[in-house]
N, C-alpha and C positions, 0 to 999 in steps of 0.2 A: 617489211619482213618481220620485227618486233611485232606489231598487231596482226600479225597472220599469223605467227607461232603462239600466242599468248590466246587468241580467241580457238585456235584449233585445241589447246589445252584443254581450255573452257570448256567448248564441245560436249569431247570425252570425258572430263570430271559430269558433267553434267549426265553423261548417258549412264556412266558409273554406279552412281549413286541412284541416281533417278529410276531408272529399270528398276531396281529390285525392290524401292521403298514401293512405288507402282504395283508392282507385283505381289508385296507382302499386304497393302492396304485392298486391292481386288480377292484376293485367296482369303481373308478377314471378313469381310464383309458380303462378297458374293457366297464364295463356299461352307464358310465357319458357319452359318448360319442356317446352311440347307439342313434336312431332315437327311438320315443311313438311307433309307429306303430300302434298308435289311431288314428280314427278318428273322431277329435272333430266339434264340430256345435254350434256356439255362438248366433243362431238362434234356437236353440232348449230349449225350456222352459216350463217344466213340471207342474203339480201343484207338489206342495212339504209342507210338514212340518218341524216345527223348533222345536226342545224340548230344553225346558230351565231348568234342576234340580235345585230346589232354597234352600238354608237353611239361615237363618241370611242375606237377601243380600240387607236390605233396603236401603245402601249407595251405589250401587252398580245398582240396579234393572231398575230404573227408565232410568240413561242411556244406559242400555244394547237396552232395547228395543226401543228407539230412535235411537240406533244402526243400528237395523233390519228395521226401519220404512224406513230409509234414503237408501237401499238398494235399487240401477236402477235394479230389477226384477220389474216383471207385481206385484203389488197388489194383484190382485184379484187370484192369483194361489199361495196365497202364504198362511198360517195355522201358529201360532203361540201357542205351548203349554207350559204355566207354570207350572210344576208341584214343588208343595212346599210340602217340609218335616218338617213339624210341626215346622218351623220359632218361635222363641221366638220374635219377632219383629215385627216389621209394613210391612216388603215384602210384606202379601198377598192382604193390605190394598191397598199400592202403583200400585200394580198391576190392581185393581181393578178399580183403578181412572183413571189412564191410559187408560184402556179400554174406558172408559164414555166418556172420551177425544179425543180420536183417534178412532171414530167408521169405519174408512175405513180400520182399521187393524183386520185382522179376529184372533185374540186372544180368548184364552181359559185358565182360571186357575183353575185346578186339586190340592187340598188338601190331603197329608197323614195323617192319625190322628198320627203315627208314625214314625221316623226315622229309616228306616233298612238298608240305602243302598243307594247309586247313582244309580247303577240300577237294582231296586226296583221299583224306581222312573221313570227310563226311561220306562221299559217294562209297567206300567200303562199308561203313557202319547201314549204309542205303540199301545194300542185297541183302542183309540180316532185319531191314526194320519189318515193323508190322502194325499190322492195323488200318486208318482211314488216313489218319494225318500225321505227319512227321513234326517235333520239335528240334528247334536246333536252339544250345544254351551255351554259352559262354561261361565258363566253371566262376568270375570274380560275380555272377552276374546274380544277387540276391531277389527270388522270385517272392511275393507278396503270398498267403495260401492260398487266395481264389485264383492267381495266375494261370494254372491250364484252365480252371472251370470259364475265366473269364475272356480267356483267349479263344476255346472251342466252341462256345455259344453261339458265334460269330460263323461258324462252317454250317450249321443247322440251315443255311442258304445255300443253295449250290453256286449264284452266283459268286460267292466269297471265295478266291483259291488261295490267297495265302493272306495271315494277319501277322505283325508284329507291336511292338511296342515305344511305349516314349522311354524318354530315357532322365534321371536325376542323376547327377554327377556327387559323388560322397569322396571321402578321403581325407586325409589329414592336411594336402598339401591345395585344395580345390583353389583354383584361380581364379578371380572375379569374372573374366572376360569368358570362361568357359561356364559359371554359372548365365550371365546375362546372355551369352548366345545361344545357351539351351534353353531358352523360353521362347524365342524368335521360331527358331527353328521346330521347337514341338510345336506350335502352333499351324506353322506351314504345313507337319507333316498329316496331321489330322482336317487341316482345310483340302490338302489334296485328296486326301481319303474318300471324304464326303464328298468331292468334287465327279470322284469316278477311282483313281488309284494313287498312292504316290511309290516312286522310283525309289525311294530309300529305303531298308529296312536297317533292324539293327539286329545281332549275333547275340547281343544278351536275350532276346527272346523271337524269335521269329519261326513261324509255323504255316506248312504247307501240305497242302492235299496230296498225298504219297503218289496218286496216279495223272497227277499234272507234275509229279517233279518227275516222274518218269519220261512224262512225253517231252518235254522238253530237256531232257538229257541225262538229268543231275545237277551237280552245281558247276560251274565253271571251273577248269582249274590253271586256266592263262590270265587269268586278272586277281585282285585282290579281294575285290566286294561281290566277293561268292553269294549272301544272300541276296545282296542290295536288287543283284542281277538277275537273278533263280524268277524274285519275284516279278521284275518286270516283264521277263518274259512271261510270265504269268496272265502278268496284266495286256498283253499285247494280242497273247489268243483268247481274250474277252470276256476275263475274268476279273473281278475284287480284287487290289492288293490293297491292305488297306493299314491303319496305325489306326484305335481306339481314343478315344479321350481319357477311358479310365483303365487304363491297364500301363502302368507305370511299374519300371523296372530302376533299381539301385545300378550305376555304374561310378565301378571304382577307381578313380583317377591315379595317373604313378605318381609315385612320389620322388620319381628320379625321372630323367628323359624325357621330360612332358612336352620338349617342342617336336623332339622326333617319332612322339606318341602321332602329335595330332599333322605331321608331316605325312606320316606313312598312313592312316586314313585317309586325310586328302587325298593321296597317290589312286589310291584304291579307288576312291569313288569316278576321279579323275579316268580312271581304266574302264570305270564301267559306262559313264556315259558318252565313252569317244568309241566303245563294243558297240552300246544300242545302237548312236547313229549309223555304224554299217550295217546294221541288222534290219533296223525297223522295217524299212521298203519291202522284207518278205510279209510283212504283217497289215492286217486294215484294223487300221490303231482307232479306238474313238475319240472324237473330237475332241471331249476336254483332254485327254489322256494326251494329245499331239501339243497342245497349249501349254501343257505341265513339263514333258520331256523338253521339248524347244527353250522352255525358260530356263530351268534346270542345268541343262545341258550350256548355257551361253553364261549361268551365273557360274558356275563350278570350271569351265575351261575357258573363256573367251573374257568374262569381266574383269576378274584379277589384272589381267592387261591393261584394262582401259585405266587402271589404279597407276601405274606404274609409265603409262606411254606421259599425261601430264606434268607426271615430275620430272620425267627426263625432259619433257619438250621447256618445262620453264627453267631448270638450271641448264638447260644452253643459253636461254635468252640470259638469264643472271648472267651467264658468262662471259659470253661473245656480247652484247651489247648493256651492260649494265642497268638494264632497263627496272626501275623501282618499283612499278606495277607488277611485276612478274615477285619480285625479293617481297610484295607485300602478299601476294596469294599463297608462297612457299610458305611468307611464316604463319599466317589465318589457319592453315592447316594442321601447322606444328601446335600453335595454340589450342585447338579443337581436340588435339589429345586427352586433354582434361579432363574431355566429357566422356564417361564411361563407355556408355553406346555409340559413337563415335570411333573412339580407341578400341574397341570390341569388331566391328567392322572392319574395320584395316590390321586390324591383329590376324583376322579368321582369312584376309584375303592375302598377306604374307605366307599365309599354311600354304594355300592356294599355289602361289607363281614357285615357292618351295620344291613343291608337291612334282608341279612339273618340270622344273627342271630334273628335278630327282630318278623322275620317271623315263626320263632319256638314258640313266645311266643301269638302275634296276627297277624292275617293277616289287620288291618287295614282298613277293609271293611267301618265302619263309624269311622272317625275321626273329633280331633276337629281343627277349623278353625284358620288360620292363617292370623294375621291383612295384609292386602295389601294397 
């Protein structure tokens, strides 16, 4: 009984860990390395829109959009929408002076009397947008100047329907295990790019051809990773959704709340890939694209488990039969905290089993803000 609970442990620690290092070292080596097999046009310059969701951002607002002013795109093809979600604050005020001040920025600020949603908020700011492609930006979210130029280069393909960004973590309070998991992770998300598309995007920069976010709906507004999802569906009616190598975006970490920051993304993402699999079966997914979701999808809801099913299986055996093989794997593991990348991995898969329990109780559609 002892070596049948203690190997069935094994197992699972094994499948654990094993899966994803598999999966990160094939996405590295097979896809990292392939050629875009885009072709991009740094001369191609669309008219485009930018949505800005605002809630509380008066500390915040002012420099975003000096952000976007400072952008080497043409001006005059360029559409700036604020839409604000009932701000307890001076945001819409801010906005508004701004405007009066910078009349060569073609800005617009859209009012909810209500808070329902991010996008809630996107999809209103969406019957006012214009042009070829839509931005959507996250107000903490500091864009680089070539960021549209370098992001829209990439549409000059028709195969490409949506592109976003990686992401650098800044802040005053930035936690190691959030720096080392964002290198893993931007890695994977430009190897699945070049693969065919990856399921993730990110809200500090992500951008979509206005007449594919049409056909497929808008953005969701029953899950939380509105664009993560926008895009996949994107990618599902067979098209690019892709992450760049060089188009890197500043994200600014809180400086209060940070496990229920990266709780409540987990939650989100957790929403979007348990949507797709009921979805996909309408779609003829391509191959690699069916490779990436299935993995995705088993790493973000189903692995976090196999984390957690061996620690319980060996502190029964600790328990019930005192067994000292079992008391030496518990503590080999304890020890291995040490190791950064290690400790960064079971850090991100606590977010995880979190996440879902969390998700049984709310989905976190409107949540409240976290000081940055």
């Amino acid at each position: 009984m002892i070596d049948h609970l203690t190997t069935l442990a094994l197992i699972l620690a094994l499948i654990h860990f094993g899966t994803p290092l598999t999966y990160y070292w094939y996405a590295k080596t097979k896809w990292l390395k392939k050629p875009w097999n885009i072709k991009t046009d740094k001369n191609y310059k669309p008219n485009i829109t930018i949505i800005i969701p605002t809630y509380n951002e008066a500390t915040l607002i002012k420099d975003k959009l000096e952000n976007l002013r400072t952008q080497n795109y043409p001006k005059d093809k360029i559409k700036v929408i604020v839409v604000d979600s009932a701000s307890k604050d001076n945001t819409t005020e801010i906005v508004e002076k701004y405007a009066k001040k910078h009349p060569d920025i073609n800005l617009k600020l859209l009012r909810e009397p209500v808070r329902t949603g991010k996008a809630h908020a996107l999809n209103l700011a969406l019957k006012h947008a214009k042009g070829d492609i839509v931005f959507i930006a996250d107000v903490d979210a500091k864009w680089p100047k070539n960021a549209l130029s370098e992001a829209v280069k990439w549409f000059a393909d028709p195969k490409v329907g949506a592109v976003s960004c990686l992401k650098k973590p800044v802040g005053s309070k930035i936690r190691d295990t959030e720096e080392s998991y964002r290198q893993y992770y931007n890695i994977l998300r430009v190897a699945e790019s070049k693969a065919y598309a990856t399921p993730i995007f990110h809200g500090e920069l992500a951008a979509f051809r206005k007449e594919l976010l049409k056909k497929v709906g808008g953005f969701p507004t029953n899950i939380g990773a509105d664009d993560s999802h926008t895009a996949t569906k994107i990618a599902l009616l067979g098209f690019r959704a892709i992450v760049p190598e060089d188009l890197c975006i500043e994200e600014v970490i809180p400086n209060e709340g940070y496990f229920w920051w990266r709780v409540r993304r987990a939650q989100h993402l957790i929403q979007h890939f348990i949507k797709t699999l009921k979805e996909v079966r309408s779609y003829k997914v391509a191959g690699e694209f069916k490779k990436i979701l299935a993995l995705e999808f088993f790493l973000h809801v189903i692995n976090p488990w196999l984390l957690l099913a061996p620690i319980l299986l060996l502190a029964v055996t600790m328990a019930m039969f005192s067994s000292p093989f079992a008391v030496s794997i518990i503590m080999l593991g304890l020890m291995l905290l040490g190791i950064k990348r290690y400790r960064t991995w079971v850090t991100q898969q606590l977010y995880l089993i979190a996440a879902a329990l969390r998700n049984l109780r709310s989905k976190e559609i409107v949540w409240s803000k976290q000081a940055k």
